[in-house]
N, CA, C and O atoms as a Tripos MOL2 file, in Angstrom:
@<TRIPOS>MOLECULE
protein
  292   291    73     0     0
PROTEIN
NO_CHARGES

@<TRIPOS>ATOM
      1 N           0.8290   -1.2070    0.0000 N.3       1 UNK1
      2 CA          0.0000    0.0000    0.0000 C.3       1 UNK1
      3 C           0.8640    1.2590    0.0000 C.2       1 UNK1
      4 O           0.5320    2.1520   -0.7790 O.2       1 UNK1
      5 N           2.1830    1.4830    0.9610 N.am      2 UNK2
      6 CA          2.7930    2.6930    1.0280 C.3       2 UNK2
      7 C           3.3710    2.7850   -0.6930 C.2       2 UNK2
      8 O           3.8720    3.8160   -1.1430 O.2       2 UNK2
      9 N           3.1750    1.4070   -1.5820 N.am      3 UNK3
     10 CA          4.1450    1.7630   -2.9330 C.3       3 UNK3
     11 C           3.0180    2.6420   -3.6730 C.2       3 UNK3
     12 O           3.2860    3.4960   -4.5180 O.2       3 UNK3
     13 N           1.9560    2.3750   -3.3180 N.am      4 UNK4
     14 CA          0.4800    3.4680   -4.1460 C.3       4 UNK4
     15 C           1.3020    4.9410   -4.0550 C.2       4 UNK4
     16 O           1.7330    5.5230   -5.0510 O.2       4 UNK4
     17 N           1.4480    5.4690   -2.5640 N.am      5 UNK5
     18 CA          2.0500    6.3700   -2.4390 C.3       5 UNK5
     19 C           3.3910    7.3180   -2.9400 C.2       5 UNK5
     20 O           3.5880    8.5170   -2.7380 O.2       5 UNK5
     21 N           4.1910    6.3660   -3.6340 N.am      6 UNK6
     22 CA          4.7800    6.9320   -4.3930 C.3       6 UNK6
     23 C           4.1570    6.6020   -5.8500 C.2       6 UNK6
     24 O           3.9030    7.6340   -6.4720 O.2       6 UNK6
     25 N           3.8830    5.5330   -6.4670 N.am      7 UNK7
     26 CA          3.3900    5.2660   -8.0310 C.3       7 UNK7
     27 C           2.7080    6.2100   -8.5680 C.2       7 UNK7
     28 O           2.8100    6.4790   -9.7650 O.2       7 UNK7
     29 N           1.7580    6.9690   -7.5810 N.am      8 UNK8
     30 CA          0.6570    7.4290   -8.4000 C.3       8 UNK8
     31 C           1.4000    8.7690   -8.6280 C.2       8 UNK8
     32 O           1.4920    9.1110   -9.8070 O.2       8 UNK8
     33 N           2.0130    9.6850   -7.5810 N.am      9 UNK9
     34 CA          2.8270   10.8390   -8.2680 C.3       9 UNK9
     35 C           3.4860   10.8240   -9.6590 C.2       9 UNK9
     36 O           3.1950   11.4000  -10.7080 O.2       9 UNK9
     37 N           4.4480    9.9960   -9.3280 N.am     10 UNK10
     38 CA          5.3960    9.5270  -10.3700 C.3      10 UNK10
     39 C           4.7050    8.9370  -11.9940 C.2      10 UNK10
     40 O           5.2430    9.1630  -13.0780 O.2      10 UNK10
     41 N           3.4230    8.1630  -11.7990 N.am     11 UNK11
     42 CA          2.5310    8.0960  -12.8640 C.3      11 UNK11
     43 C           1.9180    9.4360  -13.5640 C.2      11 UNK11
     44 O           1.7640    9.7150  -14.7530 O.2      11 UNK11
     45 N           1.6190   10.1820  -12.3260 N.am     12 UNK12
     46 CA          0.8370   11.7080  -12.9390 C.3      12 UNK12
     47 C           1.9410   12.3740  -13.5560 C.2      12 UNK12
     48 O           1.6190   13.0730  -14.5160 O.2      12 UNK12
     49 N           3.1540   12.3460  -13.2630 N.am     13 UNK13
     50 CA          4.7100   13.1400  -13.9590 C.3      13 UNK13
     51 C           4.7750   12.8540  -15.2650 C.2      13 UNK13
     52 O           4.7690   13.6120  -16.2350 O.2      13 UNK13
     53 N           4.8650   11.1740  -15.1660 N.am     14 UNK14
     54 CA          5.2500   10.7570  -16.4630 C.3      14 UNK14
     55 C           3.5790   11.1940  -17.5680 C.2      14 UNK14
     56 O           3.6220   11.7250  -18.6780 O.2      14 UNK14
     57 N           2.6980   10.9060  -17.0600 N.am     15 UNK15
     58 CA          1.5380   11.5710  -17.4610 C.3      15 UNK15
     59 C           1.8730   13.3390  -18.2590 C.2      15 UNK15
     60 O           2.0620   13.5850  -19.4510 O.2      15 UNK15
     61 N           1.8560   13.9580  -17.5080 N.am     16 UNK16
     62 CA          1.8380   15.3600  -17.6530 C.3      16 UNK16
     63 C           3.3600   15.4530  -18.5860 C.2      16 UNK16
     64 O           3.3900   16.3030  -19.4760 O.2      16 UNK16
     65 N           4.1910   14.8650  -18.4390 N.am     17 UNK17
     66 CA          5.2320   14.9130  -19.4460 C.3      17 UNK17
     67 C           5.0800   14.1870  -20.5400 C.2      17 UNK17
     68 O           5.8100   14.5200  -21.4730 O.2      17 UNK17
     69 N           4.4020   13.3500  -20.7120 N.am     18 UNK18
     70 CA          3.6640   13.0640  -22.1350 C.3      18 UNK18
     71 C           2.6910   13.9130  -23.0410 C.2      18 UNK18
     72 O           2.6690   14.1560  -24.2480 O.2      18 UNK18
     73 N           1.7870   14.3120  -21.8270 N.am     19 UNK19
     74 CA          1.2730   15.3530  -22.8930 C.3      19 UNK19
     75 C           1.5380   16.6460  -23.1650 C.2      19 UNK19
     76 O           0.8760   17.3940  -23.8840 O.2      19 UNK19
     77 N           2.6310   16.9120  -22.5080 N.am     20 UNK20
     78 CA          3.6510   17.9380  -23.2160 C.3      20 UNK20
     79 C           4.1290   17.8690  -23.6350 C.2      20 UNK20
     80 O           4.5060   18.9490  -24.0870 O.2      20 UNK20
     81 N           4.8080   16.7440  -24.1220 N.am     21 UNK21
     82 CA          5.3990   16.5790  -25.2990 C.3      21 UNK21
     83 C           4.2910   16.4430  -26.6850 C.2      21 UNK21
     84 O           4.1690   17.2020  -27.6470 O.2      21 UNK21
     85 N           3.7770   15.5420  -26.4510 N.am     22 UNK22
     86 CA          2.4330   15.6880  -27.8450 C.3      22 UNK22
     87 C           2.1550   17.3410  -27.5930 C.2      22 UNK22
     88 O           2.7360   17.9890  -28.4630 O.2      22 UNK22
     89 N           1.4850   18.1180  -26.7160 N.am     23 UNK23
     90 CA          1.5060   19.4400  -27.3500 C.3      23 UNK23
     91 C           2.6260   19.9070  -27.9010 C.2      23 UNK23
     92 O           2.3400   20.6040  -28.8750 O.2      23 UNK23
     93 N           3.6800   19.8410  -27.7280 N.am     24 UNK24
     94 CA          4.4120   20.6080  -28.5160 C.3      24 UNK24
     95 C           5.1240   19.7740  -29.9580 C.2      24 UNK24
     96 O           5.7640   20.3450  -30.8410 O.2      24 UNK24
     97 N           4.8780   18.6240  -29.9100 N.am     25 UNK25
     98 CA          5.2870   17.7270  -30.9550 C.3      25 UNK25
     99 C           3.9720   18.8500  -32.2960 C.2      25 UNK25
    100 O           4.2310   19.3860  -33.3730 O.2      25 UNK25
    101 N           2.6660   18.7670  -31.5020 N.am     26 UNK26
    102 CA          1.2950   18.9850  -32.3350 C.3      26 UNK26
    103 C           1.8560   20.4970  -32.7180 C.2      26 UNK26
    104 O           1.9940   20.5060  -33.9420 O.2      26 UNK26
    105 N           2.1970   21.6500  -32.2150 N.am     27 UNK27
    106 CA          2.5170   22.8760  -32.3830 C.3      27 UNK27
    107 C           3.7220   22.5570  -33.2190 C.2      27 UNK27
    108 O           3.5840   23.2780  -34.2080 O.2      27 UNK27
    109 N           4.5940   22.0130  -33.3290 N.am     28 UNK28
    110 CA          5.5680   22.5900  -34.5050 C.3      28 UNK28
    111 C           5.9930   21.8130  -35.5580 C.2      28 UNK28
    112 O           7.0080   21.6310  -36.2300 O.2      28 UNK28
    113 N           4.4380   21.2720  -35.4300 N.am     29 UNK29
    114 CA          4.4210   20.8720  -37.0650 C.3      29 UNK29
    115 C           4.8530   19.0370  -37.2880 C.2      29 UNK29
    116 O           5.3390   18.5870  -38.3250 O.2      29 UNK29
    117 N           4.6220   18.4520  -36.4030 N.am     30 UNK30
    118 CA          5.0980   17.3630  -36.4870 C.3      30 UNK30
    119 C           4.2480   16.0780  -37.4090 C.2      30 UNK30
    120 O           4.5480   15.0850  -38.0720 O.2      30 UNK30
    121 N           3.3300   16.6250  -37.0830 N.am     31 UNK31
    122 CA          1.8880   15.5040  -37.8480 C.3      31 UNK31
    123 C           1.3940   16.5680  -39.0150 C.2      31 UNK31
    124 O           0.2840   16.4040  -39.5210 O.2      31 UNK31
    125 N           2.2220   17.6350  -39.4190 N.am     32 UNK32
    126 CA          1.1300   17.9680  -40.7920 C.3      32 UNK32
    127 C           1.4550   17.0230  -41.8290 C.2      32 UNK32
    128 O           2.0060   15.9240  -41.7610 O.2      32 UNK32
    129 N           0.8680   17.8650  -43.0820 N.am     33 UNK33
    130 CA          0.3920   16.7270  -43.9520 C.3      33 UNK33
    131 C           1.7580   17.0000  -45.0930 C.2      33 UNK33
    132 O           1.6600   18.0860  -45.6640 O.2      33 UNK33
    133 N           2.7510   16.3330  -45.4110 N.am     34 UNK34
    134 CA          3.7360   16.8910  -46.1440 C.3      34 UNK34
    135 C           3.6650   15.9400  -47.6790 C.2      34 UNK34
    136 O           4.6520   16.1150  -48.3940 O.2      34 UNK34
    137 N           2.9870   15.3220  -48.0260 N.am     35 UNK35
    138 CA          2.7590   14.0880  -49.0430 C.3      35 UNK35
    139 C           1.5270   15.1320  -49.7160 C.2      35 UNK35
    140 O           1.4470   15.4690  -50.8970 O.2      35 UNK35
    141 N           0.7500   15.4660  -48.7660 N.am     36 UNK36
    142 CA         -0.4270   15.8430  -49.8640 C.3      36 UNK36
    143 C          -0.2310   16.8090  -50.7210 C.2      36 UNK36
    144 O          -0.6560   16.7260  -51.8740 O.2      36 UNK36
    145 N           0.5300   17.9960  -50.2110 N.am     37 UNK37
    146 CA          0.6630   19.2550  -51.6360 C.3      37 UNK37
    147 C           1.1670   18.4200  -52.7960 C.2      37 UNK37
    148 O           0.8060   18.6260  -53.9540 O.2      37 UNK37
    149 N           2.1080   17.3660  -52.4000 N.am     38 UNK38
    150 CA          3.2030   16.7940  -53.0720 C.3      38 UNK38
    151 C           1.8250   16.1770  -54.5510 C.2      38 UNK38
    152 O           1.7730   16.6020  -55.7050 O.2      38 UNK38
    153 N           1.0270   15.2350  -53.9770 N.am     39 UNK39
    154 CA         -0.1610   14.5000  -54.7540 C.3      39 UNK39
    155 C          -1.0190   15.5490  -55.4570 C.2      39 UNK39
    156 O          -1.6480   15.3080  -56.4870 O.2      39 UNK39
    157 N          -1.0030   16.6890  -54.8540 N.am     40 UNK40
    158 CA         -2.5720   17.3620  -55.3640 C.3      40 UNK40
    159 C          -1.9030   18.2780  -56.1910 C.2      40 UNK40
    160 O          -2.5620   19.2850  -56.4510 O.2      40 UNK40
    161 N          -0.6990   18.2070  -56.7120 N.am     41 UNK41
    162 CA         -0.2310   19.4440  -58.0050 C.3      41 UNK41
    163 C          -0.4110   18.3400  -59.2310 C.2      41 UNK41
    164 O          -0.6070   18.6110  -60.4160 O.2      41 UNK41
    165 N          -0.3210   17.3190  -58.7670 N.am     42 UNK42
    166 CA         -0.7560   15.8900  -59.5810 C.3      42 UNK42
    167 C          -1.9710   16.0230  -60.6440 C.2      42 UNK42
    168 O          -1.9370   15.6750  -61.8240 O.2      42 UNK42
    169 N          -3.3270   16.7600  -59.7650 N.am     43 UNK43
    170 CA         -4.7720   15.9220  -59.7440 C.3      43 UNK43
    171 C          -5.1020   17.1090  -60.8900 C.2      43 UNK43
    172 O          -4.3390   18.0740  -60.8390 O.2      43 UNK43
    173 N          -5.7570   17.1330  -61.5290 N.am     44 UNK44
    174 CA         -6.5000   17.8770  -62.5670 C.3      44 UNK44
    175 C          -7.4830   18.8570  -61.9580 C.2      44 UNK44
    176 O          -8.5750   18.4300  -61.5850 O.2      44 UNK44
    177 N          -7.0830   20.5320  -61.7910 N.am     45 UNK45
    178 CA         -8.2510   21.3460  -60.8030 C.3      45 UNK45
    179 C          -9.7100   21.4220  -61.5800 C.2      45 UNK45
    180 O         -10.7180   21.8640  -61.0300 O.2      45 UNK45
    181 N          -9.6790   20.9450  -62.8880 N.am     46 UNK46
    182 CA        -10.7280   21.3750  -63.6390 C.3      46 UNK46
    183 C         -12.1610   20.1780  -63.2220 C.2      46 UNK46
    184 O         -13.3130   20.4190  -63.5830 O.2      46 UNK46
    185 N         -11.7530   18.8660  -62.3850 N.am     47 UNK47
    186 CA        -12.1340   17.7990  -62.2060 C.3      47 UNK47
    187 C         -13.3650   18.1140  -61.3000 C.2      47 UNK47
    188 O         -13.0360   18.3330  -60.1340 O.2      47 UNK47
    189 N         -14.9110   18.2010  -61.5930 N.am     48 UNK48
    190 CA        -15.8170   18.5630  -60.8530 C.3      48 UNK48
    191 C         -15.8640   17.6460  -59.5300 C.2      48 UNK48
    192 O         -16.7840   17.9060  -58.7550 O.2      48 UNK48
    193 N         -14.8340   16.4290  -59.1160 N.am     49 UNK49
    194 CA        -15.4630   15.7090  -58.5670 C.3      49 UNK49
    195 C         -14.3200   15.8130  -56.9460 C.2      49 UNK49
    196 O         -14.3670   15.1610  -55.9030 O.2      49 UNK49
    197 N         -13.5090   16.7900  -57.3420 N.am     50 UNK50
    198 CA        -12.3080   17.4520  -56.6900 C.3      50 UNK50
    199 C         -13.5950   18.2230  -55.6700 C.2      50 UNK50
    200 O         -14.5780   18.8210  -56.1090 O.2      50 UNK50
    201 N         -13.2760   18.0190  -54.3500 N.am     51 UNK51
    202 CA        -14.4830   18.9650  -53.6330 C.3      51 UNK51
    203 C         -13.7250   20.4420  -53.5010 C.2      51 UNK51
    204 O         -12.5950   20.7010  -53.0890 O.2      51 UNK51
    205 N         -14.9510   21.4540  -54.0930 N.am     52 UNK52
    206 CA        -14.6760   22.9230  -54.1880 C.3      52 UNK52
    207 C         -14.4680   23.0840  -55.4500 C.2      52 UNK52
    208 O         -14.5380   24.1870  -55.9920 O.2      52 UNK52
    209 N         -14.1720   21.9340  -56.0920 N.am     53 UNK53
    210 CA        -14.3600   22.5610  -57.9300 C.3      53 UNK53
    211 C         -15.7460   22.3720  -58.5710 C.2      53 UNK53
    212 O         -15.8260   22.2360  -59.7920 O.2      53 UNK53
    213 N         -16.7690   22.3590  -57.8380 N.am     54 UNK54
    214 CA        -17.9480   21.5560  -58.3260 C.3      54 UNK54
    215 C         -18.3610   23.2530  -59.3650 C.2      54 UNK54
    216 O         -18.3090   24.4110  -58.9530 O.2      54 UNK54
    217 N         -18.7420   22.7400  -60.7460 N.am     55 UNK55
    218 CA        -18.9840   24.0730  -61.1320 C.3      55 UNK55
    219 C         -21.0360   24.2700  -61.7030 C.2      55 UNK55
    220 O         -21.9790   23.5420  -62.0140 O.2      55 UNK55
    221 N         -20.7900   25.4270  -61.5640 N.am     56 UNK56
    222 CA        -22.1530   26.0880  -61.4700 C.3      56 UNK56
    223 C         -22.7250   25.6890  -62.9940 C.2      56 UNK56
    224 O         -21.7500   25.6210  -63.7430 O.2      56 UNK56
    225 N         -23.7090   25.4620  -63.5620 N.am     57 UNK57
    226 CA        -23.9600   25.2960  -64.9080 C.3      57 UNK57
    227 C         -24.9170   26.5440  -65.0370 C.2      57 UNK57
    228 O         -25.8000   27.0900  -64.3750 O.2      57 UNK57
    229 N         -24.1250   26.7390  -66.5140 N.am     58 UNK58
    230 CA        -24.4440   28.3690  -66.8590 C.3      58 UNK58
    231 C         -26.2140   28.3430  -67.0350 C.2      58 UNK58
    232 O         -26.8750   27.3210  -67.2160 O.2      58 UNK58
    233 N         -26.7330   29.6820  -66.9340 N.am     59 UNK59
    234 CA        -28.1970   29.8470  -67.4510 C.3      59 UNK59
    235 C         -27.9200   29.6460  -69.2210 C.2      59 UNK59
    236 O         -26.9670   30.1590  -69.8080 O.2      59 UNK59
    237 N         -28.8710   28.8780  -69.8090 N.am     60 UNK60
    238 CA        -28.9470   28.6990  -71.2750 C.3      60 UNK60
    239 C         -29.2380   29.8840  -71.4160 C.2      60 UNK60
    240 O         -29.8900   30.4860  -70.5620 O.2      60 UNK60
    241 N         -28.7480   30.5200  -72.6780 N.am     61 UNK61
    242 CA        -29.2780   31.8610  -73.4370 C.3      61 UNK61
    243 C         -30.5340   31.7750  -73.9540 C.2      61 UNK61
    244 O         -31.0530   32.8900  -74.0010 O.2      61 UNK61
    245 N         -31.2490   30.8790  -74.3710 N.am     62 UNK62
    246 CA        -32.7850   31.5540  -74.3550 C.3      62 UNK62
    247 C         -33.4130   31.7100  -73.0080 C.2      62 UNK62
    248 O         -34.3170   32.5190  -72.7990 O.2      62 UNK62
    249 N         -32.9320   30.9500  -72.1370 N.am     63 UNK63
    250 CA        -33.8700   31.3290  -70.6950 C.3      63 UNK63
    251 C         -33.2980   33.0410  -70.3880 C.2      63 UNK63
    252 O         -33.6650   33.9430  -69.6360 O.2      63 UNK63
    253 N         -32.4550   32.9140  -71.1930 N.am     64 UNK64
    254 CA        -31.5800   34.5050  -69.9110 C.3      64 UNK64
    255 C         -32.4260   35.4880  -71.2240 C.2      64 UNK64
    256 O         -32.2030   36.6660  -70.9430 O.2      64 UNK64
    257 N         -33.2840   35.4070  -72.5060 N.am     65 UNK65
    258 CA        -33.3940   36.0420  -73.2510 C.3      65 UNK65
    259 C         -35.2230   36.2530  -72.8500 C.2      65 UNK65
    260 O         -35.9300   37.2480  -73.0060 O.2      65 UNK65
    261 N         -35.5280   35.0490  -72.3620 N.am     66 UNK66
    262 CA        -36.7170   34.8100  -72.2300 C.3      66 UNK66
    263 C         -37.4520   35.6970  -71.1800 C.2      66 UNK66
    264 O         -38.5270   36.2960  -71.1390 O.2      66 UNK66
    265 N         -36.1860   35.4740  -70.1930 N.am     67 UNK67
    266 CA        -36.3050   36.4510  -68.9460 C.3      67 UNK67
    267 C         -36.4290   37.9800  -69.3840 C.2      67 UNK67
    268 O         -37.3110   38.7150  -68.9400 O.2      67 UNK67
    269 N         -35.4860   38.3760  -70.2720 N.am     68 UNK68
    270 CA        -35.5160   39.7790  -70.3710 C.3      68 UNK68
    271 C         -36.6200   40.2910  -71.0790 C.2      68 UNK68
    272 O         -36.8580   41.4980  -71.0850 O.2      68 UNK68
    273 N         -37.5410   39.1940  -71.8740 N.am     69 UNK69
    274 CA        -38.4680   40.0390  -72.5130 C.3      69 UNK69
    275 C         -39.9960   39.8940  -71.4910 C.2      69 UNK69
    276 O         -40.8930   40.6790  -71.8010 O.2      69 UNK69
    277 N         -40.2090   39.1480  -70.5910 N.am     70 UNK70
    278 CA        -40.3900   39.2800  -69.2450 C.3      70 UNK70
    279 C         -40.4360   40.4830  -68.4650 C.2      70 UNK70
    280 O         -41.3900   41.0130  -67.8960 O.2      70 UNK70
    281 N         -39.3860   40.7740  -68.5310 N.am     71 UNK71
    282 CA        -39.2220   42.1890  -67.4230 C.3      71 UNK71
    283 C         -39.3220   43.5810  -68.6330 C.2      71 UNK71
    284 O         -39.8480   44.6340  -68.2740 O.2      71 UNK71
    285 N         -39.0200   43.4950  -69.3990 N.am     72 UNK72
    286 CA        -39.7500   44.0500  -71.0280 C.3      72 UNK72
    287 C         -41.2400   44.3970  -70.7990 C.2      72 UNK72
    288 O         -41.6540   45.5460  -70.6490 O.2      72 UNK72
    289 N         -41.9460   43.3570  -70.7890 N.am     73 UNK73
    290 CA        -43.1650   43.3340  -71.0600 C.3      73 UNK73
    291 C         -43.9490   44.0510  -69.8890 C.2      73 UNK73
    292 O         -45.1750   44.1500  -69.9360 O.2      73 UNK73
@<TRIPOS>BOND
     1     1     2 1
     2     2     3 1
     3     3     4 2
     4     3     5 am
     5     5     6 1
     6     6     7 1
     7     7     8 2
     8     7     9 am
     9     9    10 1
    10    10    11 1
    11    11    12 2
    12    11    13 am
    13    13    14 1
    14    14    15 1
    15    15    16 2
    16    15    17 am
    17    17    18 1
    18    18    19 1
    19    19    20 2
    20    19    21 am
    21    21    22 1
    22    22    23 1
    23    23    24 2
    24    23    25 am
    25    25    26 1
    26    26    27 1
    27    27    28 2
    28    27    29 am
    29    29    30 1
    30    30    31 1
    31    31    32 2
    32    31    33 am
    33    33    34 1
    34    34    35 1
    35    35    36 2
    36    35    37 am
    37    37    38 1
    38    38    39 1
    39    39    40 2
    40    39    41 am
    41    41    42 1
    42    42    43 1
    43    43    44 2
    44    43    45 am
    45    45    46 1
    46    46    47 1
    47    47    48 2
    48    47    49 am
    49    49    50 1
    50    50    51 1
    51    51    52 2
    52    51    53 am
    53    53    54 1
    54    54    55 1
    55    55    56 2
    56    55    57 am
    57    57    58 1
    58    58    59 1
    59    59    60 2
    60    59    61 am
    61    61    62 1
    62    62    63 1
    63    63    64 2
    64    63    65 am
    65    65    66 1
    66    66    67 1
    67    67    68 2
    68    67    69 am
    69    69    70 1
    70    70    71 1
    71    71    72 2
    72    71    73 am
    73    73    74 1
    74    74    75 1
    75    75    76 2
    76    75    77 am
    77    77    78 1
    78    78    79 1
    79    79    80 2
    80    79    81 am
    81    81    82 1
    82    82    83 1
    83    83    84 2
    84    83    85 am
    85    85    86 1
    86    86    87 1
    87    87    88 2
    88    87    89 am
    89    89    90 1
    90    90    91 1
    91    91    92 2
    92    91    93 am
    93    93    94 1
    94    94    95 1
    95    95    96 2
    96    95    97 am
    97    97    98 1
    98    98    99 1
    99    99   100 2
   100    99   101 am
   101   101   102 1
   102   102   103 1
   103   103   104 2
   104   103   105 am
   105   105   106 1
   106   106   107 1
   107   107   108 2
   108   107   109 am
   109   109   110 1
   110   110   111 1
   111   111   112 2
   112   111   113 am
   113   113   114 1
   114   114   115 1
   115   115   116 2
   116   115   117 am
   117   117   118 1
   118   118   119 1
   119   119   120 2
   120   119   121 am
   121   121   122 1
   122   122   123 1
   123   123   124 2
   124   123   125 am
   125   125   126 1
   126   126   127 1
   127   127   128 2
   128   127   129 am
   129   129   130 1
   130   130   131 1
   131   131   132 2
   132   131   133 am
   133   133   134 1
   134   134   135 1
   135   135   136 2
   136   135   137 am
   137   137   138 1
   138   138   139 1
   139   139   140 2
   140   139   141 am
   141   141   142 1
   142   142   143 1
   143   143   144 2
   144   143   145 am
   145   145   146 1
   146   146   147 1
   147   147   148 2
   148   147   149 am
   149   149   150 1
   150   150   151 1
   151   151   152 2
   152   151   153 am
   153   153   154 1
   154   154   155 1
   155   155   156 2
   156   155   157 am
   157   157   158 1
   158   158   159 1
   159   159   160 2
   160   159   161 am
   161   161   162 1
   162   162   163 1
   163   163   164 2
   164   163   165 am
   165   165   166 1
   166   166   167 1
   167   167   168 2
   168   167   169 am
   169   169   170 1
   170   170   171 1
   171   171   172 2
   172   171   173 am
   173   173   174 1
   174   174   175 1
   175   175   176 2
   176   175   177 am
   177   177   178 1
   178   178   179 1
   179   179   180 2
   180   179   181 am
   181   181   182 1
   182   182   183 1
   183   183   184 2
   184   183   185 am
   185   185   186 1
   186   186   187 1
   187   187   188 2
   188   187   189 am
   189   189   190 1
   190   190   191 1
   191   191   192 2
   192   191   193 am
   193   193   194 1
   194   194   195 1
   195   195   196 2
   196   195   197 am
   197   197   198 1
   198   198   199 1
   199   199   200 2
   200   199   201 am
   201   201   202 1
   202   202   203 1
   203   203   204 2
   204   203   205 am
   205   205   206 1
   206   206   207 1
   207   207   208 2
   208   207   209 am
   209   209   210 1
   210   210   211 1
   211   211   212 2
   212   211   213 am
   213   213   214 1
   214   214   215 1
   215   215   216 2
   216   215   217 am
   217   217   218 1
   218   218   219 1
   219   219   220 2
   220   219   221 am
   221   221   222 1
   222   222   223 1
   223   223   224 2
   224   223   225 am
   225   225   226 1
   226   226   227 1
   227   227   228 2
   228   227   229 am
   229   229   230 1
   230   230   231 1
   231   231   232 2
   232   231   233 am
   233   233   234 1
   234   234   235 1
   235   235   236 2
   236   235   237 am
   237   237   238 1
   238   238   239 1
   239   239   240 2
   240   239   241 am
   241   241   242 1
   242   242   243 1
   243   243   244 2
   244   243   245 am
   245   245   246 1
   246   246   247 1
   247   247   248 2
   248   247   249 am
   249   249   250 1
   250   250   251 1
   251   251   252 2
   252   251   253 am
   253   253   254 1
   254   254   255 1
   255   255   256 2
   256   255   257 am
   257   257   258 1
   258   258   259 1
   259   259   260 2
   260   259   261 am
   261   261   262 1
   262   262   263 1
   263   263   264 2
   264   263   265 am
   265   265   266 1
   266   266   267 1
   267   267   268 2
   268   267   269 am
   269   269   270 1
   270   270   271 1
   271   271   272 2
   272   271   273 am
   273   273   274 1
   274   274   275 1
   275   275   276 2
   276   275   277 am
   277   277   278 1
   278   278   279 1
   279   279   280 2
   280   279   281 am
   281   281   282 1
   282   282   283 1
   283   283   284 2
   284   283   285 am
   285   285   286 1
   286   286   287 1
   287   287   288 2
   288   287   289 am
   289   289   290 1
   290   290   291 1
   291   291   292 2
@<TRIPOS>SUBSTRUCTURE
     1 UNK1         2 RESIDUE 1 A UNK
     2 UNK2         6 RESIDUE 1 A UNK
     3 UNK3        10 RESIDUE 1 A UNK
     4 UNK4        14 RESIDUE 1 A UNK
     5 UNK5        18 RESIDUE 1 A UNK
     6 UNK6        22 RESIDUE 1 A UNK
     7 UNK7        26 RESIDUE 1 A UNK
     8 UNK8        30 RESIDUE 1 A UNK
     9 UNK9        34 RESIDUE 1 A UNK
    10 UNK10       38 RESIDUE 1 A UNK
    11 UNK11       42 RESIDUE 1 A UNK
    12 UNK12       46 RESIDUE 1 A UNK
    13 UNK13       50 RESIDUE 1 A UNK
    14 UNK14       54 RESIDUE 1 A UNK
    15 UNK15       58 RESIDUE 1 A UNK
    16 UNK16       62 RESIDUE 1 A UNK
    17 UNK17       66 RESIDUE 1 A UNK
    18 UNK18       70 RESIDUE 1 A UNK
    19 UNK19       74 RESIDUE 1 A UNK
    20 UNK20       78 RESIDUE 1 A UNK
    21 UNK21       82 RESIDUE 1 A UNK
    22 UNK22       86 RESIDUE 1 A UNK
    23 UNK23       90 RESIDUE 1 A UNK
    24 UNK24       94 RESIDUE 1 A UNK
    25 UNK25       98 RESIDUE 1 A UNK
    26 UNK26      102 RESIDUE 1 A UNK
    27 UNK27      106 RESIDUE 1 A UNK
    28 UNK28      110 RESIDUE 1 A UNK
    29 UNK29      114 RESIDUE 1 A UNK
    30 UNK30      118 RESIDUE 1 A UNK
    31 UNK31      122 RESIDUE 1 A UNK
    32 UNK32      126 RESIDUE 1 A UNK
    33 UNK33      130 RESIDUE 1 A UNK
    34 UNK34      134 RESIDUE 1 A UNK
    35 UNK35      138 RESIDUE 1 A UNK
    36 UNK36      142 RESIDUE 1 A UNK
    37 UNK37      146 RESIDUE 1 A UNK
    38 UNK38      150 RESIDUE 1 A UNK
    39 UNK39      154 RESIDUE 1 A UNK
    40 UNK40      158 RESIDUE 1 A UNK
    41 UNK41      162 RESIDUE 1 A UNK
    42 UNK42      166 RESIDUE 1 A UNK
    43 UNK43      170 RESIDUE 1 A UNK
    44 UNK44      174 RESIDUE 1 A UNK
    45 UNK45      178 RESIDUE 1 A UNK
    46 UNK46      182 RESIDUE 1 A UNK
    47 UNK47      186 RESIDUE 1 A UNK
    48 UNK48      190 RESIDUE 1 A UNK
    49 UNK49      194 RESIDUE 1 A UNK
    50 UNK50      198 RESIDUE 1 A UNK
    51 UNK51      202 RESIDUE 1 A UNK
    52 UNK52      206 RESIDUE 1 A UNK
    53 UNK53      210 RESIDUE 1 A UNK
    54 UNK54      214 RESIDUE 1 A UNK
    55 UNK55      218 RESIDUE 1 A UNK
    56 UNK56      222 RESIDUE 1 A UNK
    57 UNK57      226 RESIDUE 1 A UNK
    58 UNK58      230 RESIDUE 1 A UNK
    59 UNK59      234 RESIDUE 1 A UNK
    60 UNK60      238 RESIDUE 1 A UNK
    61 UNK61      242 RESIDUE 1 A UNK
    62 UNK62      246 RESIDUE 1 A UNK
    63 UNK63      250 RESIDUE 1 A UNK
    64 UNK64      254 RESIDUE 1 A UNK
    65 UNK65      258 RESIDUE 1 A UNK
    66 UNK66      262 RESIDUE 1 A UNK
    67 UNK67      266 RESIDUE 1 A UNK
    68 UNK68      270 RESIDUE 1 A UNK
    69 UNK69      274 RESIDUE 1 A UNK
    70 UNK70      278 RESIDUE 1 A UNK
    71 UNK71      282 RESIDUE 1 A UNK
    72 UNK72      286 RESIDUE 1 A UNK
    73 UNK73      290 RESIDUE 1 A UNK
């Protein structure tokens, strides 16, 4: 029982010095992503299926003509 008394300090140390190290491992850059810029100068930006390239499909010119004689009238 008196070994509880020291373990558990000495557990919370090694504790608290672990996750100071992961914070600061996480702050300077240790887990970013260094492969992906590398892949994505690769990929085709024009590719609708790339998320954020999804593109808008234009209004047909008779609807956009149709409209104006609409607001015409």
């Amino acid at each position: 029982m008196d070994a509880l008394y020291l373990l558990i300090p000495i557990a919370l140390g090694v504790m608290i010095v672990v996750v100071v190290a992961f914070i600061y491992t996480v702050r300077s850059g240790q887990y970013d992503d260094l492969e992906g810029p590398a892949h994505r100068i690769l990929m085709d930006d024009d590719d609708p299926r790339i998320p954020g390239n999804h593109v808008v499909p234009a209004v047909p010119a008779a609807t956009a003509v149709n409209e104006e004689e609409k607001k015409s009238a």
